[in-house]
C-alpha positions as CSV (number, residue, x, y, z in Angstrom):
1,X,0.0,0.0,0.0
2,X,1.0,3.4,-0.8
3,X,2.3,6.3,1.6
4,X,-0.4,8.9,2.1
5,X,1.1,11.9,1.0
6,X,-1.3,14.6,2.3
7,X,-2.5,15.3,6.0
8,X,-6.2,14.6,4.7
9,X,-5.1,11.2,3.4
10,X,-3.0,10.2,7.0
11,X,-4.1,8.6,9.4
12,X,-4.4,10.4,13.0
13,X,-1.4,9.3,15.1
14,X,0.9,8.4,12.2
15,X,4.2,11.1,11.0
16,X,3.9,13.1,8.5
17,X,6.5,13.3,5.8
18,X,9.1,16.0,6.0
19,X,7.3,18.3,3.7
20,X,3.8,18.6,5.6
21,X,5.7,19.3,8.7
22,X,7.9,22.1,7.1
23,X,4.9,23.7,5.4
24,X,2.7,23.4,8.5
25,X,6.2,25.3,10.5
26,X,5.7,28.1,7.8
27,X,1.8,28.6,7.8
28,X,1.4,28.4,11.8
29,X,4.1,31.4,11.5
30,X,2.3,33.3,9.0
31,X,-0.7,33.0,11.5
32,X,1.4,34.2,14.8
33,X,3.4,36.8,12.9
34,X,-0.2,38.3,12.0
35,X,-1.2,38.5,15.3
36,X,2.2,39.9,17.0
37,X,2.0,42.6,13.8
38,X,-2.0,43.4,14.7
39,X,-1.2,43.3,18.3
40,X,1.9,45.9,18.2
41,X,0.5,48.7,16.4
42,X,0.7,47.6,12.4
43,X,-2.2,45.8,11.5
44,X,-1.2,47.7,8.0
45,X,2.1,45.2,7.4
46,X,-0.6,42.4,7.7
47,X,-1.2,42.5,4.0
48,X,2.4,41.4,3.3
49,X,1.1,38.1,4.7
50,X,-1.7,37.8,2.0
51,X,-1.0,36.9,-1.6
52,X,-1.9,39.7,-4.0
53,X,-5.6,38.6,-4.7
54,X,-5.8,37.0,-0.7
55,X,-9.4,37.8,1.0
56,X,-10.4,38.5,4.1
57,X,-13.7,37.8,4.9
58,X,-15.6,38.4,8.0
59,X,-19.3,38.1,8.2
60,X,-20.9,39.1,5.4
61,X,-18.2,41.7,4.7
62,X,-15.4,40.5,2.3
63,X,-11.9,42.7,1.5
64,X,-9.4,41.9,-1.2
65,X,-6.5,44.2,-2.3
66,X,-7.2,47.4,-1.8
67,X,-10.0,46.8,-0.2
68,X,-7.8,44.9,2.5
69,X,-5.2,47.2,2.6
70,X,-7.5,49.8,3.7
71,X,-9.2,47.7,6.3
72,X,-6.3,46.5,7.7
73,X,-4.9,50.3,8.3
74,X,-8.4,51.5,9.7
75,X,-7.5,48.7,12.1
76,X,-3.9,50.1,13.1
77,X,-5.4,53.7,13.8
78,X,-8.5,52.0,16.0
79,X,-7.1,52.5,19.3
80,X,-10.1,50.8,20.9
81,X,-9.3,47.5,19.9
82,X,-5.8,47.5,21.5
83,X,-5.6,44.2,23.0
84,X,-4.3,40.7,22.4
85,X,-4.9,37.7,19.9
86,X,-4.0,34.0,21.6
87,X,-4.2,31.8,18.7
88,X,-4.6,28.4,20.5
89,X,-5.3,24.5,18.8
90,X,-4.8,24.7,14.8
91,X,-5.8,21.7,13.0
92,X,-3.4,21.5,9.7
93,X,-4.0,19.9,6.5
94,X,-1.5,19.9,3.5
95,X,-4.3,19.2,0.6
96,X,-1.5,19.7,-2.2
97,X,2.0,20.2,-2.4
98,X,1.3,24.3,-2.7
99,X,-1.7,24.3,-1.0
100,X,-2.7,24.0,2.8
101,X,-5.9,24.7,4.9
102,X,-5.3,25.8,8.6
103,X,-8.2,26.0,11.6
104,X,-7.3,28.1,14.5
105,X,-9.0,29.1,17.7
106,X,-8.4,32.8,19.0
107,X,-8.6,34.0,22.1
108,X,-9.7,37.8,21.7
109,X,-8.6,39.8,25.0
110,X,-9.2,43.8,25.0
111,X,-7.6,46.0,26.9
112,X,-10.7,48.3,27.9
113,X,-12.6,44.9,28.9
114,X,-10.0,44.0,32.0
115,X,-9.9,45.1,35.3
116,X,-6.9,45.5,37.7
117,X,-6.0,42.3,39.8
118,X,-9.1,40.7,38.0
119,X,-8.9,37.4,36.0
120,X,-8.4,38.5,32.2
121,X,-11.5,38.4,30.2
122,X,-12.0,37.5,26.5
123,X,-13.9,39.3,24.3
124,X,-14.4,36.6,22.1
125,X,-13.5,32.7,21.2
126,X,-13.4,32.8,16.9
127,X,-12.6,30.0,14.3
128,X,-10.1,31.3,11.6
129,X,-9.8,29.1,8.4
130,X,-7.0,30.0,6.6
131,X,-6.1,28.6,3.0
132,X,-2.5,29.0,1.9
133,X,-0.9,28.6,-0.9
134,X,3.0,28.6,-1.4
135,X,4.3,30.7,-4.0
136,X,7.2,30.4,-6.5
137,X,9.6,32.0,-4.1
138,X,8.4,29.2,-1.7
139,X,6.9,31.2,0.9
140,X,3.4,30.2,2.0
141,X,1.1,32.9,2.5
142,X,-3.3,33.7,3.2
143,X,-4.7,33.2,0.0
144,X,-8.1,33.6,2.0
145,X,-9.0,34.0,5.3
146,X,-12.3,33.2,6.7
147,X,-13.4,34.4,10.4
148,X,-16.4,33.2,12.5
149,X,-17.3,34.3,15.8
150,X,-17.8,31.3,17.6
151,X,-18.5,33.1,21.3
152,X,-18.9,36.5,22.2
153,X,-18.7,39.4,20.0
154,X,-16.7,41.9,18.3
């Protein structure tokens, strides 16, 4: 019988071959260096992480290119959403050779929600599904991002 060769063929509890686990490396570090850019003040560099034509959708709002840059910016000059982003357990699933799909839980803390010797409080628990896709330079990056509030609000 034949190796699997992608995550969505492999059995739970079996290695992965070399390459899932070096592409898996890159795409959970395109997902925390979004979050350590959001979280220290340039939300604007965040685009870098997306390819050209990536999307953002959140809701029923969508933002591509331009579109995306701008959001992302507006984001940087909100001072009310200061805060922090805990990405927590990502599922990983290496569907191609240049393609990978990524589930992450975040932990969404604000700063104006917490209170002085008081147990931190999250804002909200959302489900990020992130598609990737690794270029011709061999960097993987968001091709589309999809973001779902799975408790509390934003």
């Amino acid at each position: 019988m034949a190796e699997p060769t992608t995550a969505a063929e492999r059995q739970p509890g079996t290695e992965p071959d070399l390459a899932a686990l070096r592409a898996r490396v890159a795409c959970l570090d395109v997902i925390d260096a979004f979050f350590r850019r959001v979280d220290g003040g340039e939300a604007a560099r965040t685009v870098e992480l997306f390819t050209p034509d990536g999307e953002l959708v959140m809701g029923p709002s969508s933002f591509s290119g331009a579109g995306l840059a701008a959001a992302m910016r507006a984001r940087q000059e909100d001072s009310g959403k200061q805060g922090v982003h805990v990405p927590a357990a990502s599922s990983f699933r290496l569907l191609s050779p240049a393609e990978a799909e990524v589930q992450t839980y975040l932990h969404l803390y604000r700063q104006a929600d917490q209170r002085s010797g008081a147990t931190p409080v999250p804002r909200a628990v959302t489900l990020l599904t992130d598609r990737f896709v690794k270029g011709e330079d061999g960097r993987w990056l968001i091709a589309r991002r999809v973001v779902d509030i799975v408790a509390g609000g934003e």
